[in-house]
N, C-alpha and C positions, 0 to 999 in steps of 0.2 A: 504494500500500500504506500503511495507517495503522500509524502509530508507533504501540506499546505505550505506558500507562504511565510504565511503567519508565523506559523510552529517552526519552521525552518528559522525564522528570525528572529526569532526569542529563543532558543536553543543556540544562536550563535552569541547572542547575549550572555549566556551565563559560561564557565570557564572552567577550566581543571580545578578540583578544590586547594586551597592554599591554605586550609587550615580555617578559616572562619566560622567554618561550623563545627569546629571546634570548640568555638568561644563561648564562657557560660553566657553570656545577655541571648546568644543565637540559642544554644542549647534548651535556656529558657520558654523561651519562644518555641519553639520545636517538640518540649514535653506536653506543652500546654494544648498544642495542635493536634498531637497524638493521643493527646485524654478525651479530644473532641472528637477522634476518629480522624483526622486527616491528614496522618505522619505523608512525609515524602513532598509535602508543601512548598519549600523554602529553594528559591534558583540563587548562587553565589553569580554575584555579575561580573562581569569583567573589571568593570571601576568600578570604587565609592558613588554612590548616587546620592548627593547632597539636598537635594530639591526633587520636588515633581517631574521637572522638565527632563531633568537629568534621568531617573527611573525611567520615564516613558520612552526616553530614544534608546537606553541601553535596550530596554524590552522589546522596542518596537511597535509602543501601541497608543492609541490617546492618552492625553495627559490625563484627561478624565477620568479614565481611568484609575489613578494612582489614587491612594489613600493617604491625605496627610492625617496625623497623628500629632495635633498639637492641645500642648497644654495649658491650662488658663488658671487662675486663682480666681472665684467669687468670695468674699471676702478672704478665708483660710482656707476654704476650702477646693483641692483642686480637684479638677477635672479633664476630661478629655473628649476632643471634639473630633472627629472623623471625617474630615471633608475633600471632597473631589478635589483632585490637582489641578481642576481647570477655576476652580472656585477660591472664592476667600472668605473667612470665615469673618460673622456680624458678632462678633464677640457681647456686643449688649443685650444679643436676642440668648443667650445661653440663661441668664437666671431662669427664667420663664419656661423654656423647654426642659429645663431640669428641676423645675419646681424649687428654687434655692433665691435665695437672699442676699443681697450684699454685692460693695461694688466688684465690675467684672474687670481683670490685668490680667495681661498677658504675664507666661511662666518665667524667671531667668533660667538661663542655665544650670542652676546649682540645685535650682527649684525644680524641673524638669527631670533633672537624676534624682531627686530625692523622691519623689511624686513615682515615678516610672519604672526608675532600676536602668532606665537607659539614657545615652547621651543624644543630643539634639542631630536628628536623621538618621537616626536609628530607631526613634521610640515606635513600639509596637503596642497593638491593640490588644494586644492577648500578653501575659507571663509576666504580667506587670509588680510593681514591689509593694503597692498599695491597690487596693480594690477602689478603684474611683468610677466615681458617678459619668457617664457617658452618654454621649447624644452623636447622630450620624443623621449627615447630610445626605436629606431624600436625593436627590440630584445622581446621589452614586447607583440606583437603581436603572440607570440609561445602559449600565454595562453588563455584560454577561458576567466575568472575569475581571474582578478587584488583582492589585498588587499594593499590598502595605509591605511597610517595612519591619523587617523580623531578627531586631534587634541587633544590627548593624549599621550605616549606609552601603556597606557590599553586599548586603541578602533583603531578600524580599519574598512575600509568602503571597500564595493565591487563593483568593476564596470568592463566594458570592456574597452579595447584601445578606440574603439568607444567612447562611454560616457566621458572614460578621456579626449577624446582631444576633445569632444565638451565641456565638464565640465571648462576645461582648456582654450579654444583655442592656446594649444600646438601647437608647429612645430614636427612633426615625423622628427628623423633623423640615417643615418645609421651609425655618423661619431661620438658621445658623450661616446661611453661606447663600450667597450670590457670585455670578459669573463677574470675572474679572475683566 
């Protein structure tokens, strides 16, 4: 049977392993996946994928497709928001969709590892260091095939909206992220 495409150019995307999934932040990620039933998930890319745009051209697919994974404080407490890579997220609209109080900031860095377990373009939606309250941008329902990032910027894991939000037990919402 011939490979599409597609599958031709996401498989030249990902690389002989170097040891990344090695790593416990991946490993993490990776038990958390296989509790859910879905070992075998996670492609090592060729380069670190720092950003959305970066993930979708190693993969070779819409940016939309990509899952960013970023973190927010409403007042102490933080959270995580799930949003398409072609999207940015309405950080005032998160109290409301998560039912929470207080004003909404973006994470720092130090906040972001303490919160996550992982460092900024690596954070993953699943194996995380704290059980935080989550919300996913409806928008990512346009794609078959999510790529978030699995506890590296060199790995990246594939799932559906489905899977993510049982992965997660996200909230879907139409109100966290508009198109860029």
């Amino acid at each position: 049977m011939k490979k599409t495409k597609k599958k031709a150019k996401k498989k030249a995307a990902a690389k002989e392993t170097t040891g990344l999934l090695t790593k416990e932040t991946v490993k993490r990620v990776a038990a958390a996946l296989e509790a859910a039933g879905l070992e075998g998930r996670i492609v090592e890319l060729k380069e670190k994928a720092r950003t959305a745009e970066d993930a979708a051209k190693a993969l070779g697919v819409e940016q939309g497709s990509i899952v960013k994974s970023l973190v927010f404080l409403i007042g102490e407490q933080p959270v995580l928001a799930l949003v398409a890579g072609d999207h940015e997220c309405r950080p005032e609209n998160l109290p409301r969709a998560l039912n929470l109080e207080g004003d909404v900031r973006k994470a720092d860095a130090d906040e972001v590892q303490a919160a996550s377990g992982f460092s900024i373009g690596g954070v993953a939606p699943v194996g995380l260091a704290l059980e935080l309250p989550m919300v996913i941008d409806v928008s990512l329902k346009r794609f078959e095939t999510l790529y978030a990032a699995a506890g590296h910027p060199g790995c990246v894991f594939s799932a559906s909206v489905t899977e993510l939000k049982r992965l997660t037990k996200g909230i879907v919402s139409y109100n966290i992220a508009q198109p860029r």
